[in-house]
MDAnalysis code that builds the backbone (N, CA, C; Angstrom):
import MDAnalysis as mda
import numpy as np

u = mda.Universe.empty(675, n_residues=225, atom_resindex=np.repeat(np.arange(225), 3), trajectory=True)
u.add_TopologyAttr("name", ["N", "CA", "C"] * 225)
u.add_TopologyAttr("resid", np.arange(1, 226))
u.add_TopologyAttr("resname", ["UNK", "UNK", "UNK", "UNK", "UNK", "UNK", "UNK", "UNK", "UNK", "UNK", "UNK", "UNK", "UNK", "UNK", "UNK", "UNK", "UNK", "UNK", "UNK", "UNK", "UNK", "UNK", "UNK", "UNK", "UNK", "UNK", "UNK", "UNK", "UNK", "UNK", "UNK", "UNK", "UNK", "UNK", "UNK", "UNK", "UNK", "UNK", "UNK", "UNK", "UNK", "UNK", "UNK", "UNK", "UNK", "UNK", "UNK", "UNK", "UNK", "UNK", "UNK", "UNK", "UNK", "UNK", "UNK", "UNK", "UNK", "UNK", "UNK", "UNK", "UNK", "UNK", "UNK", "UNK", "UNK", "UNK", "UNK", "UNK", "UNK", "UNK", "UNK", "UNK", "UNK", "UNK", "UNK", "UNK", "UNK", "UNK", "UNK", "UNK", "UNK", "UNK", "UNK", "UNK", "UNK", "UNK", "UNK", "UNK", "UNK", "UNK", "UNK", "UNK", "UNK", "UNK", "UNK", "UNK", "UNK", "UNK", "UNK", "UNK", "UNK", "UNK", "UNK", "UNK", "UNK", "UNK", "UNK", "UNK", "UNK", "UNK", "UNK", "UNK", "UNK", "UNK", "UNK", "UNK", "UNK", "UNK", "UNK", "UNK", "UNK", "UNK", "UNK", "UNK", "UNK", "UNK", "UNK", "UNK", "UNK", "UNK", "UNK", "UNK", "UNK", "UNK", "UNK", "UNK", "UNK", "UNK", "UNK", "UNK", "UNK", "UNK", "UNK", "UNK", "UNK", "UNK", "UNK", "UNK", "UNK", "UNK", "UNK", "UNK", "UNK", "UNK", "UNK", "UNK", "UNK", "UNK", "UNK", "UNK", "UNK", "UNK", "UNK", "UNK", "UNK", "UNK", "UNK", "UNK", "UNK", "UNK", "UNK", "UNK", "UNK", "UNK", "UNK", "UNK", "UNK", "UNK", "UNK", "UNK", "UNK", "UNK", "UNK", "UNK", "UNK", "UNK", "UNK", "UNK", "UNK", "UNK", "UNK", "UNK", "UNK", "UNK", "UNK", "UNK", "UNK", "UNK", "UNK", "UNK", "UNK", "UNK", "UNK", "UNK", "UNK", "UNK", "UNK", "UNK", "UNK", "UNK", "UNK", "UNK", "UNK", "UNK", "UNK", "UNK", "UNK", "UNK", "UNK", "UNK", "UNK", "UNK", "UNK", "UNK", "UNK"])
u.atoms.positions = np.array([
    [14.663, 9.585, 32.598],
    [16.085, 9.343, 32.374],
    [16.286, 8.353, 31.240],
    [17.423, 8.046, 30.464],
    [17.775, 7.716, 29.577],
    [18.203, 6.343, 30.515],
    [18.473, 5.151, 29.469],
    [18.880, 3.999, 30.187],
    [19.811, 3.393, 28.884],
    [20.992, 2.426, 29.533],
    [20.914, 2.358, 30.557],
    [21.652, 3.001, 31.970],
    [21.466, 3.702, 32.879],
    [21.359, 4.895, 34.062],
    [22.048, 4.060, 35.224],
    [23.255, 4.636, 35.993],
    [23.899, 4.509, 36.936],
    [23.239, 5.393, 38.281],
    [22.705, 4.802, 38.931],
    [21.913, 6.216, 39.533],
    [22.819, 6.156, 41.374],
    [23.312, 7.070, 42.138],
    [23.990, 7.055, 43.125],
    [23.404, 7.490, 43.740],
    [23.289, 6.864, 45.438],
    [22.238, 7.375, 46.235],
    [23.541, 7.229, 47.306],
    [23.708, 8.841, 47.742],
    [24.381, 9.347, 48.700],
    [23.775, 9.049, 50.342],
    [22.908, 8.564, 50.556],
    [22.419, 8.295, 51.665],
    [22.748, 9.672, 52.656],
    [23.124, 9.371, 53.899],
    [22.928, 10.319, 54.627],
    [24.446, 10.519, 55.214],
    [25.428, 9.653, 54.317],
    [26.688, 9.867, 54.736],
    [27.535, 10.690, 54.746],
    [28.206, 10.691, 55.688],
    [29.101, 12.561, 55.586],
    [30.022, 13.117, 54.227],
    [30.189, 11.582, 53.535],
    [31.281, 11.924, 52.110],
    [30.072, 12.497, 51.470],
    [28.694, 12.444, 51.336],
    [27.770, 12.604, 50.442],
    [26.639, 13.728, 51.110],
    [27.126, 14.401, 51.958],
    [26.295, 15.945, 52.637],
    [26.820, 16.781, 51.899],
    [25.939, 18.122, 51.912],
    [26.472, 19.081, 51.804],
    [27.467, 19.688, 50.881],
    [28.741, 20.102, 51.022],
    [29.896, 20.441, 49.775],
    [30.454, 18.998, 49.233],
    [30.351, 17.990, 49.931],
    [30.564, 17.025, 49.354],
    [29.562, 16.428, 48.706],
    [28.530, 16.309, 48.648],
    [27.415, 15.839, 47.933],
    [27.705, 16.849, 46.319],
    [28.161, 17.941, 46.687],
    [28.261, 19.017, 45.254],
    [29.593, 18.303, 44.301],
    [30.555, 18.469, 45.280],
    [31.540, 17.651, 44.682],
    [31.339, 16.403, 44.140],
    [30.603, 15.686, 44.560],
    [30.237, 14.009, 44.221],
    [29.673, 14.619, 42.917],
    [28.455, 15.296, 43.010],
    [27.831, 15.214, 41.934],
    [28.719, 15.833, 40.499],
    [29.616, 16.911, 41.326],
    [30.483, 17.604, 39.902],
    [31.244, 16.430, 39.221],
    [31.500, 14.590, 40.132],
    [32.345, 13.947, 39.906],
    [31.390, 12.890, 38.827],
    [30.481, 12.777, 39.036],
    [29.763, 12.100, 38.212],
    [29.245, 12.648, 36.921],
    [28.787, 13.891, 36.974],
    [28.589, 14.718, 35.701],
    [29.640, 14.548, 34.917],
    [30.921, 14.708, 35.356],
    [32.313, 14.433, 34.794],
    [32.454, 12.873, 34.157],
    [32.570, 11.856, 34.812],
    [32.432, 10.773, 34.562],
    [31.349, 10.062, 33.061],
    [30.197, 10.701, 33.125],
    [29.263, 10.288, 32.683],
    [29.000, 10.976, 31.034],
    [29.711, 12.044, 31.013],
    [29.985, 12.730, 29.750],
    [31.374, 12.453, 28.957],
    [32.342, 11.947, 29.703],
    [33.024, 11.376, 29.449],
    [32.846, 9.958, 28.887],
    [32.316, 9.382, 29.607],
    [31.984, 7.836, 28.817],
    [30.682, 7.660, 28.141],
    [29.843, 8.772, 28.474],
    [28.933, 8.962, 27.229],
    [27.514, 7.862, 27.917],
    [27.357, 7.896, 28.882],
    [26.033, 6.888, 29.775],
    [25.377, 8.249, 30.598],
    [24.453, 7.381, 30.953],
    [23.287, 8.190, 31.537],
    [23.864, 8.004, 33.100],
    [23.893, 9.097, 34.315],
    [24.106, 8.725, 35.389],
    [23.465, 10.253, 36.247],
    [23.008, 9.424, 37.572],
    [22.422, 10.337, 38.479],
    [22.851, 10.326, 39.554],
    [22.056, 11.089, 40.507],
    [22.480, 11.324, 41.915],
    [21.010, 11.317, 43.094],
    [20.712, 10.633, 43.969],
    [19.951, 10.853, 45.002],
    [20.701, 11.498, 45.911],
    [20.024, 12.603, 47.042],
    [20.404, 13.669, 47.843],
    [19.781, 13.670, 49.046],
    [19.887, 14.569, 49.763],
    [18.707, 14.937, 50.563],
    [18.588, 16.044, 50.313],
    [17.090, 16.417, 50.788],
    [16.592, 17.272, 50.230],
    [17.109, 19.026, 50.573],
    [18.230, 19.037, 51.369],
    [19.379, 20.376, 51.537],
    [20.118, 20.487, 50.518],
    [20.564, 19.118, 49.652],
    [21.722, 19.413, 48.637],
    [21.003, 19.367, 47.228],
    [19.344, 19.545, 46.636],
    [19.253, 19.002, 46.034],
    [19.164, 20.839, 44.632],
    [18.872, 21.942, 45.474],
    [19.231, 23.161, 44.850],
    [20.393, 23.526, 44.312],
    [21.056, 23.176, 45.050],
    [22.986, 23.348, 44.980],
    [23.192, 22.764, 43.542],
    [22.940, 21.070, 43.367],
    [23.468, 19.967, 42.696],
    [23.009, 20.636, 41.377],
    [21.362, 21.134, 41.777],
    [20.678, 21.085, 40.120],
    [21.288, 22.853, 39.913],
    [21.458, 23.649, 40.014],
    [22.082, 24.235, 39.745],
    [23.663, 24.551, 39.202],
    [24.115, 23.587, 39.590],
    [25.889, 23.329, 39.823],
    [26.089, 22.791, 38.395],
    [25.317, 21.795, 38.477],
    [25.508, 20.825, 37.269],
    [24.663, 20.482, 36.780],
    [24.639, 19.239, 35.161],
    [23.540, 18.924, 34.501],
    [23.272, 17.301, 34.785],
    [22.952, 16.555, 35.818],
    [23.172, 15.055, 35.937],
    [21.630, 15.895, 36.963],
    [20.698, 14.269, 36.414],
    [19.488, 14.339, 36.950],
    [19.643, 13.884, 38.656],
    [18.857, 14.917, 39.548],
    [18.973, 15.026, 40.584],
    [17.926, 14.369, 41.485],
    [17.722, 13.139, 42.243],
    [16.246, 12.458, 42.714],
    [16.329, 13.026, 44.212],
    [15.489, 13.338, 44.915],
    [15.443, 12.855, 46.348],
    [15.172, 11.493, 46.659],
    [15.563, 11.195, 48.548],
    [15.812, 10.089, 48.760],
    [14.007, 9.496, 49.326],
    [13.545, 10.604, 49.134],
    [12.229, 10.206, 49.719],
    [11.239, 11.355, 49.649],
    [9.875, 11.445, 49.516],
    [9.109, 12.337, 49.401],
    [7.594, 12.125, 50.265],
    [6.742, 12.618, 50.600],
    [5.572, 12.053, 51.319],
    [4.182, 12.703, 50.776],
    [3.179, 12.224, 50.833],
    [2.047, 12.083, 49.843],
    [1.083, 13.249, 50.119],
    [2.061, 14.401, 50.734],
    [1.670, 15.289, 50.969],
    [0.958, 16.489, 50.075],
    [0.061, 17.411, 50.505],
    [0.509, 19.101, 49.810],
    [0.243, 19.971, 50.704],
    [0.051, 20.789, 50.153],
    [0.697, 22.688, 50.792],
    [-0.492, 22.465, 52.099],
    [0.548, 22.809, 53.069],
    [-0.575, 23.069, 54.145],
    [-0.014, 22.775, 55.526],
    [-0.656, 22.359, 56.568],
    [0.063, 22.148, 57.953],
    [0.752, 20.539, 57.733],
    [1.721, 20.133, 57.490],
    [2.594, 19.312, 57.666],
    [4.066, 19.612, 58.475],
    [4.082, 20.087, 59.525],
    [5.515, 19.736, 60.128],
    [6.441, 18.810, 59.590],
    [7.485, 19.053, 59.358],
    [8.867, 17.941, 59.107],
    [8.766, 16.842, 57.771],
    [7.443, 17.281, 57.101],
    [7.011, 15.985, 55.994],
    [7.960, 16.732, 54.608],
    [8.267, 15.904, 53.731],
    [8.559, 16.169, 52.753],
    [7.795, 16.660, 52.035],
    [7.235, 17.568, 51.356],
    [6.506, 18.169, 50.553],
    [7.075, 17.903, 48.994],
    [6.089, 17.403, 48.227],
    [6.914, 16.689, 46.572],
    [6.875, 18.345, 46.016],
    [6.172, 19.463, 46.051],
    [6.555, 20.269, 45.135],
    [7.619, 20.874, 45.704],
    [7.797, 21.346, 46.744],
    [9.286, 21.896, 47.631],
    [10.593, 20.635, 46.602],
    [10.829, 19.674, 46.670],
    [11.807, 18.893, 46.174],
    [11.544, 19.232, 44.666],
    [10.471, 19.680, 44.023],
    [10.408, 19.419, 42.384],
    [11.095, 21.063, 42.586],
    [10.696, 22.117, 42.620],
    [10.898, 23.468, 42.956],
    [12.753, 23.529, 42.908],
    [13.516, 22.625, 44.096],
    [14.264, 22.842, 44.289],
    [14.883, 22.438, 43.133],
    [14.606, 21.560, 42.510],
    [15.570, 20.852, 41.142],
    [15.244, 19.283, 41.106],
    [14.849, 18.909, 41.658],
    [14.789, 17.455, 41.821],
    [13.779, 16.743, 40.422],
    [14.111, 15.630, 39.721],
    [13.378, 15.309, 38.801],
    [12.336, 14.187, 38.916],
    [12.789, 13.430, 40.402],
    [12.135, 12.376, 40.581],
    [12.533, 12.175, 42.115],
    [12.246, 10.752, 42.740],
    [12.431, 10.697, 44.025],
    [12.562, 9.092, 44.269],
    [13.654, 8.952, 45.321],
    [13.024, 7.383, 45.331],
    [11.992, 7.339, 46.433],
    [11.737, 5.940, 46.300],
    [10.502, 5.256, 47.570],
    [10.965, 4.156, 48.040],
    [10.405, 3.876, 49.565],
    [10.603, 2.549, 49.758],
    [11.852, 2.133, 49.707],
    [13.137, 2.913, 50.073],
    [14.160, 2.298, 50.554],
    [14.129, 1.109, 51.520],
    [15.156, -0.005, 51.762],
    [14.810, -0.529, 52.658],
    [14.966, 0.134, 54.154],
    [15.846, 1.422, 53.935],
    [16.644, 2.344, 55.480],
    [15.330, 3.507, 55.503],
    [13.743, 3.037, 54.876],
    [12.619, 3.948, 54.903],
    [11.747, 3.721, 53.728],
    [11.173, 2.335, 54.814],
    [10.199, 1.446, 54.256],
    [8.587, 2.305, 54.689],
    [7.834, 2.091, 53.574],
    [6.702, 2.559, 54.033],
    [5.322, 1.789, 53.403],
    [4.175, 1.541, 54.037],
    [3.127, 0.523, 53.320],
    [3.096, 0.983, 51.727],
    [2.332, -0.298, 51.128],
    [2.310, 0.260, 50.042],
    [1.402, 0.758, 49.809],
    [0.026, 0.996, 50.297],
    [-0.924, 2.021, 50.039],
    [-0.011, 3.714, 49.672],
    [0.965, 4.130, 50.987],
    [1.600, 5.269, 50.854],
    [2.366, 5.001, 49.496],
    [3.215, 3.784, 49.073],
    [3.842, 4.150, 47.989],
    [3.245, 4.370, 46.901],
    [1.212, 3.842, 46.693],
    [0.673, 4.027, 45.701],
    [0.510, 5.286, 45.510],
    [0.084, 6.324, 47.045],
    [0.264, 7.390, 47.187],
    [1.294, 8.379, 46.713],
    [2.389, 8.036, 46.831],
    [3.604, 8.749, 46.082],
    [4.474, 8.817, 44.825],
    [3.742, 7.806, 44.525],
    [3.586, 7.629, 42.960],
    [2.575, 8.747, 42.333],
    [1.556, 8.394, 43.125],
    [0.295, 9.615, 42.245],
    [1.101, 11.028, 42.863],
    [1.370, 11.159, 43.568],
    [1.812, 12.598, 44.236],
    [2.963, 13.165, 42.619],
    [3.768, 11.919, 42.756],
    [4.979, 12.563, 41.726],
    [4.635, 12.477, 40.280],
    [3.681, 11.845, 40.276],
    [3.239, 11.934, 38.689],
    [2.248, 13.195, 38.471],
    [1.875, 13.626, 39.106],
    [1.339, 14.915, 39.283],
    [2.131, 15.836, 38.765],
    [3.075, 15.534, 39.300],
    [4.050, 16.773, 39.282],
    [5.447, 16.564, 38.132],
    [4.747, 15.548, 37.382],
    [5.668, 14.860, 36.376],
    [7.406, 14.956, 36.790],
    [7.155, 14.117, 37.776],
    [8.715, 13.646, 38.814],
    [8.700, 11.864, 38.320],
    [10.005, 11.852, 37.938],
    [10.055, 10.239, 38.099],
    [9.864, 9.259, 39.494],
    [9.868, 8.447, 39.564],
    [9.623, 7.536, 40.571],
    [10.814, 6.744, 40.568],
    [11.413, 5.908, 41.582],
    [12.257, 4.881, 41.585],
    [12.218, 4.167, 42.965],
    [11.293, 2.920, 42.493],
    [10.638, 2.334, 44.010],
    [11.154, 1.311, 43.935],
    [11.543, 1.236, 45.283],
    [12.404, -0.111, 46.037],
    [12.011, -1.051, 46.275],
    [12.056, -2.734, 45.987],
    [11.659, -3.837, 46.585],
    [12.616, -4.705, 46.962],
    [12.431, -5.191, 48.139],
    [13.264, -6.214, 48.557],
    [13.589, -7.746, 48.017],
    [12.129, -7.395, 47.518],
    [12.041, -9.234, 46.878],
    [11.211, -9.090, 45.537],
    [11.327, -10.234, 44.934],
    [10.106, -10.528, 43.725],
    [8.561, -10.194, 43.893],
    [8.529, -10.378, 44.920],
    [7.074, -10.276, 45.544],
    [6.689, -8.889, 45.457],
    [7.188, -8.633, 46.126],
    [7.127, -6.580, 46.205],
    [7.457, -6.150, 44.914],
    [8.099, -6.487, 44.511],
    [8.452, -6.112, 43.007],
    [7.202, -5.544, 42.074],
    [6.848, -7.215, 42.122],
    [5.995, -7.378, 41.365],
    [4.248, -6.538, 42.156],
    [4.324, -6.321, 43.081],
    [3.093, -5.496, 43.746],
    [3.541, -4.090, 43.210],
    [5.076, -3.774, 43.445],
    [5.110, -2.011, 42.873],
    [4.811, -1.950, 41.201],
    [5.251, -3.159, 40.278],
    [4.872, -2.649, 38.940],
    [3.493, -2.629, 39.219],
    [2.841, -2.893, 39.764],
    [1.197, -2.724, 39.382],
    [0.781, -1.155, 39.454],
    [1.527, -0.325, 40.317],
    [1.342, 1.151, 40.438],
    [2.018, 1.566, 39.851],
    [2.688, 1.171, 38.460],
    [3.287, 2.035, 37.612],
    [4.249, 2.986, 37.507],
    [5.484, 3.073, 38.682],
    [6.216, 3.682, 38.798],
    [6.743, 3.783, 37.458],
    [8.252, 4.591, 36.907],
    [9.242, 4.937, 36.185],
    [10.123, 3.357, 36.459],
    [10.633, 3.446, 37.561],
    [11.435, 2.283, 37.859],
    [10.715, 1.631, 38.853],
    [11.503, 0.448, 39.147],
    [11.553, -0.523, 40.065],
    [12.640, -0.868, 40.521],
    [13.515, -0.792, 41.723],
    [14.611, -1.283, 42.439],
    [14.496, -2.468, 42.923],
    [15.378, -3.438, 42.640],
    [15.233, -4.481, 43.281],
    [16.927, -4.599, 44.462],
    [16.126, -4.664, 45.565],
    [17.779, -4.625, 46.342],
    [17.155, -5.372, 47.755],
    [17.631, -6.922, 47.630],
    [17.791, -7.012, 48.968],
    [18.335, -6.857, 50.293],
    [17.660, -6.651, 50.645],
    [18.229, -5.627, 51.999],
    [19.069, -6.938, 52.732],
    [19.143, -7.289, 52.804],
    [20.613, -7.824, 53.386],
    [21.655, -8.318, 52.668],
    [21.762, -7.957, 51.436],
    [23.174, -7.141, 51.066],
    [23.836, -5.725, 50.691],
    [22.572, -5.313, 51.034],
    [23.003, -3.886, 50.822],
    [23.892, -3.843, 51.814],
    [24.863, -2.636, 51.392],
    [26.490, -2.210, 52.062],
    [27.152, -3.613, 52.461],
    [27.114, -4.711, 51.790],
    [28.346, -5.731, 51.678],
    [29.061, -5.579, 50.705],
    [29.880, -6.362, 50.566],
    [30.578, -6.394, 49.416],
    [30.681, -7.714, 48.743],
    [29.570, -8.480, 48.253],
    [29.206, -8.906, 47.415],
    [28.053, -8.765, 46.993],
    [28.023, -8.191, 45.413],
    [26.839, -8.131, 44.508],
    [25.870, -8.857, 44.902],
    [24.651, -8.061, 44.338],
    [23.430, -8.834, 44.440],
    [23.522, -10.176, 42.996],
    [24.426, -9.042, 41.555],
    [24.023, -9.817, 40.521],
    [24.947, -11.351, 40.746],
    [25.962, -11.207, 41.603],
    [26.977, -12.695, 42.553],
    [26.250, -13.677, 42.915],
    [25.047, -12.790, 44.218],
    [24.852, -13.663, 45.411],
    [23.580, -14.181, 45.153],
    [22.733, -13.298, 44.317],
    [21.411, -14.168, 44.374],
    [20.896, -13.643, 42.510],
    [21.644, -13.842, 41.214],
    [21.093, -13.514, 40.085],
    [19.704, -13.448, 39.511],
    [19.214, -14.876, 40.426],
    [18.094, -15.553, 39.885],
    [16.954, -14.243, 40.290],
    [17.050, -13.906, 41.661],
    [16.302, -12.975, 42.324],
    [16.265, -11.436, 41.442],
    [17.157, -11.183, 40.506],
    [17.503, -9.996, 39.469],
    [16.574, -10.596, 38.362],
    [17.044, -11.362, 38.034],
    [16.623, -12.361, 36.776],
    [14.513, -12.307, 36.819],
    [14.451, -12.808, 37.905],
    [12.684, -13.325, 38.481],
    [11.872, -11.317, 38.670],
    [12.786, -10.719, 38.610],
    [12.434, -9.557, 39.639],
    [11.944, -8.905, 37.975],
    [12.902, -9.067, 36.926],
    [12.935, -8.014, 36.129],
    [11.552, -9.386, 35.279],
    [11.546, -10.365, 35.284],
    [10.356, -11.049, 34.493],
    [8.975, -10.612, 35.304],
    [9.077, -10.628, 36.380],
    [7.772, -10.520, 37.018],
    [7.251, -8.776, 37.007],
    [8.183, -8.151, 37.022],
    [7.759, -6.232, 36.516],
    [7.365, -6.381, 35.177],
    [8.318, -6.716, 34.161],
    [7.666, -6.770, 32.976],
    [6.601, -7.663, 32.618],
    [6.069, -8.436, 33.294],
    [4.569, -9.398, 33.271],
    [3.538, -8.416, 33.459],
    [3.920, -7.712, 34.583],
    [2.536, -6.681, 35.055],
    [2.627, -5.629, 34.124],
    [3.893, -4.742, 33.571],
    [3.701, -3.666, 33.189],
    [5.125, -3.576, 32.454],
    [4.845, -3.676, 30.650],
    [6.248, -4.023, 30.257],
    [7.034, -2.518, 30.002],
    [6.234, -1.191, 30.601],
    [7.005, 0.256, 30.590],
    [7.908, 0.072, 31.745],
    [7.302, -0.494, 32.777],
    [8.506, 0.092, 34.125],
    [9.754, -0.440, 33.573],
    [10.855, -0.212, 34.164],
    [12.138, 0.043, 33.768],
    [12.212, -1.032, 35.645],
    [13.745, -1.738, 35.580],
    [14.063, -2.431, 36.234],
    [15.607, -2.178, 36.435],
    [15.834, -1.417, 38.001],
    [17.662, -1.459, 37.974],
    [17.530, -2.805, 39.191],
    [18.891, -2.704, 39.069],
    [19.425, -3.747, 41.153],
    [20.564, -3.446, 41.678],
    [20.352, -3.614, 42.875],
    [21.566, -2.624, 43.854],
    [21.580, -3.866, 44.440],
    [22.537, -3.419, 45.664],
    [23.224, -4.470, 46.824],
    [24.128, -4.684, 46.547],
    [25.624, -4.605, 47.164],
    [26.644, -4.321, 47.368],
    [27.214, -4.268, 45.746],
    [26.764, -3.886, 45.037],
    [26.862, -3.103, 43.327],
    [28.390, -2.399, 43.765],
    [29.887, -2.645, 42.823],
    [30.611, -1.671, 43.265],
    [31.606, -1.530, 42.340],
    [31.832, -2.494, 41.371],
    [32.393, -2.696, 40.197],
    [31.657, -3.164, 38.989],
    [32.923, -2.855, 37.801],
    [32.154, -2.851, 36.525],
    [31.196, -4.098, 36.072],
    [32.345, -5.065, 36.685],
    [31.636, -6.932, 36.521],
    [30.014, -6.549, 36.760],
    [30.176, -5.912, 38.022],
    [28.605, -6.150, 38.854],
    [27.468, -5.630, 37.522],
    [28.085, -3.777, 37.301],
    [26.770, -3.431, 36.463],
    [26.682, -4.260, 35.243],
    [27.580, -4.469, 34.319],
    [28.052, -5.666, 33.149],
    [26.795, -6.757, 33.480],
    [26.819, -7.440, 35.061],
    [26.572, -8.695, 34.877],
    [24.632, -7.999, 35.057],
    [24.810, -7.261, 35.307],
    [23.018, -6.529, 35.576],
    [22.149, -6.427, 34.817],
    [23.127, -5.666, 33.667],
    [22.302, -5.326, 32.173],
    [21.864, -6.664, 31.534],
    [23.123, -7.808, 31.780],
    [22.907, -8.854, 30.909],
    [22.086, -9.980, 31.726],
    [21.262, -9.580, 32.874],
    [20.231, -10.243, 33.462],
    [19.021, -9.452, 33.290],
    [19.466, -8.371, 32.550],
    [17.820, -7.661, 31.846],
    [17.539, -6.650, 32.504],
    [18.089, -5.935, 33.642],
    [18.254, -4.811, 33.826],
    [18.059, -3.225, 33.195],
    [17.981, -2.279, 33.811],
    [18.024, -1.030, 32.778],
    [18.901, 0.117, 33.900],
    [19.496, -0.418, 34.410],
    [20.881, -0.267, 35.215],
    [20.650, -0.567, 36.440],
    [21.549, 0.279, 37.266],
    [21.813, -0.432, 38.617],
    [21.561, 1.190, 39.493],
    [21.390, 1.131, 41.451],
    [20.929, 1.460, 42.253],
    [22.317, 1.103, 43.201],
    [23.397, 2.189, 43.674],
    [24.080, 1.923, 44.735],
    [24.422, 2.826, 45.470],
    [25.100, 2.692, 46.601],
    [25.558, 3.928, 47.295],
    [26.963, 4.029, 47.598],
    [27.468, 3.134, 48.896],
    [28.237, 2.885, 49.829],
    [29.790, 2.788, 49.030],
    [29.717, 1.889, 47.588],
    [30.930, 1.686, 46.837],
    [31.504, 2.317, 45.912],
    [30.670, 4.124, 46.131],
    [30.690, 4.907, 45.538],
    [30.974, 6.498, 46.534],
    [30.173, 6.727, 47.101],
    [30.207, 7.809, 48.363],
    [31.485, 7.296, 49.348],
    [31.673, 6.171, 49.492],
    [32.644, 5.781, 50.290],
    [34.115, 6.063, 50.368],
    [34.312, 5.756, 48.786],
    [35.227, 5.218, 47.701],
    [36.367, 7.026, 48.238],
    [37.992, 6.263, 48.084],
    [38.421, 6.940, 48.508],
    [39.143, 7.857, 46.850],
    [38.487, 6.980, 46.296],
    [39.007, 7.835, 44.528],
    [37.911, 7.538, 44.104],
    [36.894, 8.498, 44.210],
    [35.904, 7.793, 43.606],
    [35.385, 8.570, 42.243],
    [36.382, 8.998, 41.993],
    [36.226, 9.021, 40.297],
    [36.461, 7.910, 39.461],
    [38.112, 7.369, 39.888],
    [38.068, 6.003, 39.747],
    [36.892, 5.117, 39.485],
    [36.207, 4.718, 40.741],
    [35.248, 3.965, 40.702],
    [34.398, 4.063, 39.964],
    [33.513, 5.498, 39.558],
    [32.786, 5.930, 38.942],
    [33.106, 5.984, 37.279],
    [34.183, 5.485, 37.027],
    [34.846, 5.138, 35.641],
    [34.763, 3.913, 35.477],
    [34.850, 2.954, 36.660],
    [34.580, 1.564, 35.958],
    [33.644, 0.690, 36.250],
    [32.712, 2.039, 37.374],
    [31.132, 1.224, 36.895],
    [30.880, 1.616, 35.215],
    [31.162, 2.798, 35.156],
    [30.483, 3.179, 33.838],
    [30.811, 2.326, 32.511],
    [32.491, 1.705, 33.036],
    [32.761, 1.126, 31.592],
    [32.004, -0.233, 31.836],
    [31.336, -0.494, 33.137],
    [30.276, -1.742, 33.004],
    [29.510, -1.466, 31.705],
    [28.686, -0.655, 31.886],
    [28.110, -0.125, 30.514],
    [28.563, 0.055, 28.941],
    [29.483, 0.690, 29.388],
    [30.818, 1.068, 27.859],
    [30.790, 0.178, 27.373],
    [30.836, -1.289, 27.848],
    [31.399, -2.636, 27.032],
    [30.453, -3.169, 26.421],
    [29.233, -3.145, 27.063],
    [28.304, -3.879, 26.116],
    [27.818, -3.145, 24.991],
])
């Protein structure tokens, strides 16, 4: 993906299933060609044929497992999600945390299959353990502000600030967004200019009762700088 990238992760919420997940995504494709920025969509893996077909905005799953072809019941299979349209996947949400041996694992799985990566850390610490496996990105979102409504780049900058020095120490390719209660333009604005290469949200977006609206003035976060 191009940066710097608004990327929306629909979680498992009912505004973001199914015909609404299509609609979301027709709303962001819209948005994002309009103001001329890079922006995506995370799915699950039912909406992720629909989306990449429907429209042209890069399509991630919300999770994948270090699997291949063979007896796996209920596991995510990474070529089934690449197949369907999907370009990449995240990892390591905090709502589907997994060791990091598996995330080293799913990194190699999706680079295989030349899928981006976009792996989650809660803290500096983790952060800095996922640049060592070389993902595409690195998320930094502490999990206890995710779905509040105050920013991460508000409540704790320094932790954005430390997150994006300590990825680029280990590995100055990975790319660095931050989420947590992310929901206005201020927020992505104040992201980029803590060194960012965009931002990771859901809730202030899928939620959002105009959320084209919204999706116009995260983007002019971007527009301005």
């Amino acid at each position: 993906m191009d940066t710097p990238v608004i990327v929306i992760n629909v979680k498992t919420y009912k505004e973001g299933t199914g015909e609404k997940a299509l609609e979301l995504a027709r709303c962001i494709e819209k948005v994002g060609k309009e103001i001329g920025i890079e922006m995506a969509i995370a799915v699950q893996p039912t909406d992720i044929y629909a989306i990449y077909h429907e429209t042209n905005i890069p399509v991630f799953a919300q999770h994948i497992d270090a699997i291949k072809y063979g007896s796996n019941t209920g596991w995510i299979l990474p070529e089934a999600v690449k197949e369907a349209g999907a370009v990449g996947t995240l990892l390591n949400h905090s709502e589907h945390p997994i060791p990091l041996e598996n995330i080293c694992k799913g990194i190699e799985r999706a680079k295989e299959l030349q899928m981006e990566t976009i792996v989650c850390a809660g803290n500096v610490d983790m952060a800095r353990a996922i640049a060592a496996l070389s993902p595409h990105f690195v998320a930094i979102e502490p999990p206890e502000l995710i779905g509040g409504d105050v920013s991460v780049t508000t409540a704790e900058p320094d932790v954005v600030r430390n997150a994006v020095d300590a990825v680029k120490k280990i590995d100055s390719r990975v790319k660095v967004l931050c989420g947590a209660g992310v929901k206005k333009r201020e927020d992505v604005r104040k992201a980029i200019e803590l060194g960012t290469d965009g931002v990771l949200l859901a809730s202030g977006v899928v939620k959002a009762k105009d959320k084209e609206a919204v999706l116009m003035d995260l983007a002019k976060g971007i527009e301005r700088l």
